[in-house]
C-alpha positions in Angstrom: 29.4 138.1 13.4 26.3 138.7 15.3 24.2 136.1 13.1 21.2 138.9 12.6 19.6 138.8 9.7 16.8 141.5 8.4 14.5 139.9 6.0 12.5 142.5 3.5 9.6 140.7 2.1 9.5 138.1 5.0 5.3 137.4 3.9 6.5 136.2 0.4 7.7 133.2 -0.9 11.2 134.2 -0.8 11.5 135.9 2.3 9.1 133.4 3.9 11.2 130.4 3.2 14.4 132.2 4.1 13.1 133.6 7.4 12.9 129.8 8.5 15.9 128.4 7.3 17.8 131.5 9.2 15.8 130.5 12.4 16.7 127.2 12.0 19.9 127.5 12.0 20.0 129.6 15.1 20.7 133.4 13.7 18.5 136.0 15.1 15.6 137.3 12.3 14.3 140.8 12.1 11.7 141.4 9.9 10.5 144.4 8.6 7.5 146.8 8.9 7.1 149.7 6.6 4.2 151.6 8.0 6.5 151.8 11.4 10.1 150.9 11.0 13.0 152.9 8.9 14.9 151.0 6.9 18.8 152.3 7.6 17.7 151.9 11.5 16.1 148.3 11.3 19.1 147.3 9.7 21.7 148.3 12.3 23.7 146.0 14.0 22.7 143.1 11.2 25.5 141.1 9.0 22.5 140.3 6.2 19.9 141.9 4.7 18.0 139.6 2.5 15.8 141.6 0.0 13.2 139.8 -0.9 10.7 143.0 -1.6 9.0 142.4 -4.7 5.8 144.0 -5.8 3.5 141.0 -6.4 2.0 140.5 -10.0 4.7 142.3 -11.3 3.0 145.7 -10.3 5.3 148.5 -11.5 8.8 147.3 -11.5 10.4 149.8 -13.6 9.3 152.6 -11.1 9.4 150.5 -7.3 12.1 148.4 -8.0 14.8 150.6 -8.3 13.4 152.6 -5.5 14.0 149.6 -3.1 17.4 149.2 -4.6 18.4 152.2 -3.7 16.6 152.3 0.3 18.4 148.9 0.6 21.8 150.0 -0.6 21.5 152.9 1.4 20.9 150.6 4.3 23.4 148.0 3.8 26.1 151.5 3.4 25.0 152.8 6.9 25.0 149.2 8.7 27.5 147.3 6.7 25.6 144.7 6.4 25.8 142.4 3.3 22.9 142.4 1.1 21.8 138.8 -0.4 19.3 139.2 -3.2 17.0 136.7 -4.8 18.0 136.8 -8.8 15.8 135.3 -11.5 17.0 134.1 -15.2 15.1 137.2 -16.7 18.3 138.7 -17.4 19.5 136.3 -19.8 16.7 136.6 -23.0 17.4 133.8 -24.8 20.7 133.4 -24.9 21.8 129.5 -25.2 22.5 127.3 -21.9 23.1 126.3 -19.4 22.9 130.2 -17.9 25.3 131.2 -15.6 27.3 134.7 -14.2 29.7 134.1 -17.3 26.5 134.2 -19.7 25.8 137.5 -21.7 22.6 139.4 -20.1 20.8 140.6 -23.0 17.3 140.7 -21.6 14.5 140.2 -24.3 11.7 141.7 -22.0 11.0 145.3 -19.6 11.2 143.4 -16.5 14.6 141.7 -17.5 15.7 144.8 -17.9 15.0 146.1 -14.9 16.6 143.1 -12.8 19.5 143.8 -15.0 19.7 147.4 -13.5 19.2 147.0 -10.1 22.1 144.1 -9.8 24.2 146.4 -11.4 23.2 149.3 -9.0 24.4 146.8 -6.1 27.3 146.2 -8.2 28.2 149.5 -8.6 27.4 151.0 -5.0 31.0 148.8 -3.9 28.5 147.0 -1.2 29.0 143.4 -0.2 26.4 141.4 -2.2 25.3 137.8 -3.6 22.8 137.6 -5.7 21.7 133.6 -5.4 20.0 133.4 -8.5 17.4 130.8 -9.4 15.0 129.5 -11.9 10.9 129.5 -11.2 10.3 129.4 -7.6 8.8 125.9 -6.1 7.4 126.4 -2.5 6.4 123.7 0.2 3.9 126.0 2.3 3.4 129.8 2.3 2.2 131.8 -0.9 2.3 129.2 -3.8 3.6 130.9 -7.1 3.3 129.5 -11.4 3.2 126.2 -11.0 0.4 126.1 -8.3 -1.7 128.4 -9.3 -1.7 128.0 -13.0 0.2 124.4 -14.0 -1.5 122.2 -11.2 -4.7 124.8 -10.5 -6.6 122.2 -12.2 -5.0 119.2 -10.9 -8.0 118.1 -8.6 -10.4 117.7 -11.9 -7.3 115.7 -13.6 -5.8 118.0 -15.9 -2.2 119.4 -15.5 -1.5 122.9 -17.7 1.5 123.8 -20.2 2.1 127.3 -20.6 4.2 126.5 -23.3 6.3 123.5 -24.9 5.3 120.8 -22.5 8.7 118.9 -23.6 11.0 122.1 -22.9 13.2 121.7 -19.8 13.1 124.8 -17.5 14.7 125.8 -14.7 13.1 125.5 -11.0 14.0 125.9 -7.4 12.6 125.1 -4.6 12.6 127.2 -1.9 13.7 125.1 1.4 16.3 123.9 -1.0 17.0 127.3 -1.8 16.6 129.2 1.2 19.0 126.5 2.9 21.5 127.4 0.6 21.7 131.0 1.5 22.5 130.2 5.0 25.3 127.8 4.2 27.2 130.1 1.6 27.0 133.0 4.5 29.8 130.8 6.3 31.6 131.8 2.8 30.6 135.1 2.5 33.9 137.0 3.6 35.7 134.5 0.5 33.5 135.7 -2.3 33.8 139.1 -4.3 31.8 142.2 -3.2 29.6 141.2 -5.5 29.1 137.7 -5.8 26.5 136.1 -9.2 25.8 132.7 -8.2 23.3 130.5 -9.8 22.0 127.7 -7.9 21.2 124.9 -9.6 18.0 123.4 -8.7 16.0 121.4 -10.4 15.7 121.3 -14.4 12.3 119.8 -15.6 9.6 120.0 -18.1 6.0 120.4 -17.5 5.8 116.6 -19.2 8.4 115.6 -16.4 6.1 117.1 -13.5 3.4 114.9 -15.5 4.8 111.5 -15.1 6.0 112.1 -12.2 2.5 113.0 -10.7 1.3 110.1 -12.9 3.0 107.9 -10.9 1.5 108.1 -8.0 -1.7 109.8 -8.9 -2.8 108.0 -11.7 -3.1 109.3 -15.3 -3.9 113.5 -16.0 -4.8 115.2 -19.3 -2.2 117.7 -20.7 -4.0 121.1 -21.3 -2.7 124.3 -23.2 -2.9 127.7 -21.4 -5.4 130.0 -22.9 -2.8 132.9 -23.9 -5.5 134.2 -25.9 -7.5 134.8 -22.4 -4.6 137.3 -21.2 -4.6 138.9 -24.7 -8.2 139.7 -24.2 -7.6 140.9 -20.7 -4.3 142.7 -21.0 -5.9 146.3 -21.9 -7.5 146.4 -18.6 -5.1 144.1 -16.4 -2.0 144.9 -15.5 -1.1 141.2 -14.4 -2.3 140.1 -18.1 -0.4 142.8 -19.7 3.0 141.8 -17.7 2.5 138.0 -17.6 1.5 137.9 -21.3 5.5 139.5 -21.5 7.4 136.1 -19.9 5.8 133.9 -22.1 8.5 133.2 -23.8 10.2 132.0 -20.7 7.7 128.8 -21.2 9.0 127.5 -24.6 12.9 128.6 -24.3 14.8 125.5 -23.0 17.2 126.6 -20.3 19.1 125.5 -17.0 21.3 127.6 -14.7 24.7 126.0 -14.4 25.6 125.1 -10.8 29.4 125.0 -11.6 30.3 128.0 -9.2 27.7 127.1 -6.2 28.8 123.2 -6.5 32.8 124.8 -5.7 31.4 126.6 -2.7 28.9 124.0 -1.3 30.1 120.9 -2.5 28.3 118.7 0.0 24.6 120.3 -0.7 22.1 118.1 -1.4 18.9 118.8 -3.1 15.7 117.7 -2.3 14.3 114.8 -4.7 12.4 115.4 -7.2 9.4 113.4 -6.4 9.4 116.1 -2.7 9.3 118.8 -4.8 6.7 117.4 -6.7 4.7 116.5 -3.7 5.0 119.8 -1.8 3.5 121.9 -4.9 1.1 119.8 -4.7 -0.1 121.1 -1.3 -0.1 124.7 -2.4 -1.9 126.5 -4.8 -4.6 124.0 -6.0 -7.7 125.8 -7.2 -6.1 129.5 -6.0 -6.6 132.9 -8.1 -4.3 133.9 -10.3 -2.1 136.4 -8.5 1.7 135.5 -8.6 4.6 136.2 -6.4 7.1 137.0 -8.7 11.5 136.5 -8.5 
């Protein structure tokens, strides 16, 4: 093993994070450019692509997103590299938790469905893949995604936002966590099935936990309800609207990904505390536009 990685999406949060924790841990990072470089050539002589291409504000997933899946499976065929791909919990609906690769995928939504089809064009294309799968993104610097720009975007007044049931736990992962993670399980990589579903566990909290948490060393904030009406209102004219407006659901189903399988491979991975994670959203995202960099 060369320890080369090519990162796709190296500007977002995903490929941002993991283009540091790859550095720090000594492999050599290529990134990619797609007004000059070719895709099957950039990835010669790499062991990992990590895709982390996502069109932001879920801008046209049914028709990009398999596009990329294929370019990247082509890719990883003509290098024989293994692909790692950031999963979300889209695929699961509602089904009942904790969510994990032995849980039913019966996507409730279009862009579930569409994650659901491009893992199982990796899975069928006989390429080595894991697919690290994770709740809502958390980041400690670089592009700050849901819970910066929408729960804390009025943090500085006082107020903290619910997009939902303020009491229902949800799944979260933070991305050094995360993006350290990847790097250890590619010392197991060669032990895993081509293609490998593994959800990483994170952190599990409820926009009341963020709340007291914050409380405690900010002093007290007002709980305020997202106007879902507003993205009602805007979703004939705004494709963000009309697509966000889809995962709200996501905001009142309890749920946590099970981290039986990624506990058996990296038993001696420790998370970050909570009151870090809490602290690092806190310096991204405050008072930004709504424009989300999606899983």
């Amino acid at each position: 093993m060369t320890q080369t990685v090519l990162i796709l999406g190296a500007s977002g949060s995903a490929g941002h994070h993991a283009k540091q924790a790859f550095q720090t841990a000594g492999w050599t990072v290529r990134t990619f450019n797609r007004k000059t470089d070719t895709l099957p050539d950039a990835a010669l002589g790499c062991d990992v692509i990590l895709n982390a291409w996502n069109p932001a504000n879920y801008h046209n997933w049914a028709g990009i997103l398999p596009k990329i899946t294929q370019s990247v499976i082509h890719a990883a065929q003509v290098s024989g590299a293994l692909v790692v791909l950031p999963g979300n919990v889209y695929n699961f609906g509602v089904e009942p938790g904790p969510w994990s690769h032995e849980t039913p995928q019966t996507a409730c939504t279009r862009k579930g469905k569409v994650r659901k089809d491009i893992e199982a064009m990796y899975a069928a294309a006989g390429i080595r893949t894991i697919v690290l799968r994770a709740g809502d993104f958390v980041s400690s610097d670089g592009p700050a995604n849901v819970i910066g720009k929408l729960i804390l975007k009025d943090f500085h007044k006082g107020r903290i936002t619910t997009l939902g049931d303020p009491d229902a736990p949800r799944a979260h992962a933070y991305l050094p966590d995360w993006a350290r993670a990847v790097v250890a399980l590619m010392d197991h990589a060669d032990a895993l099935p081509d293609f490998a579903d593994i959800s990483f566990p994170g952190h599990t909290f409820s926009t009341n936990d963020l709340k007291l948490e914050l409380e405690r060393t900010h002093g007290p904030l007002q709980l305020t309800q997202f106007p879902w009406w507003s993205m009602s209102l805007a979703a004939p004219f705004w494709e963000l609207a009309r697509e966000f407006r889809e995962m709200r659901y996501l905001y009142d189903h309890p749920h946590q990904l099970d981290g039986s399988l990624f506990q058996r491979l990296l038993p001696d991975f420790q998370m970050s505390d909570f009151s870090t994670v809490a602290r690092a959203e806190l310096r991204t995202g405050q008072g930004q536009s709504l424009q989300l960099q999606t899983a």
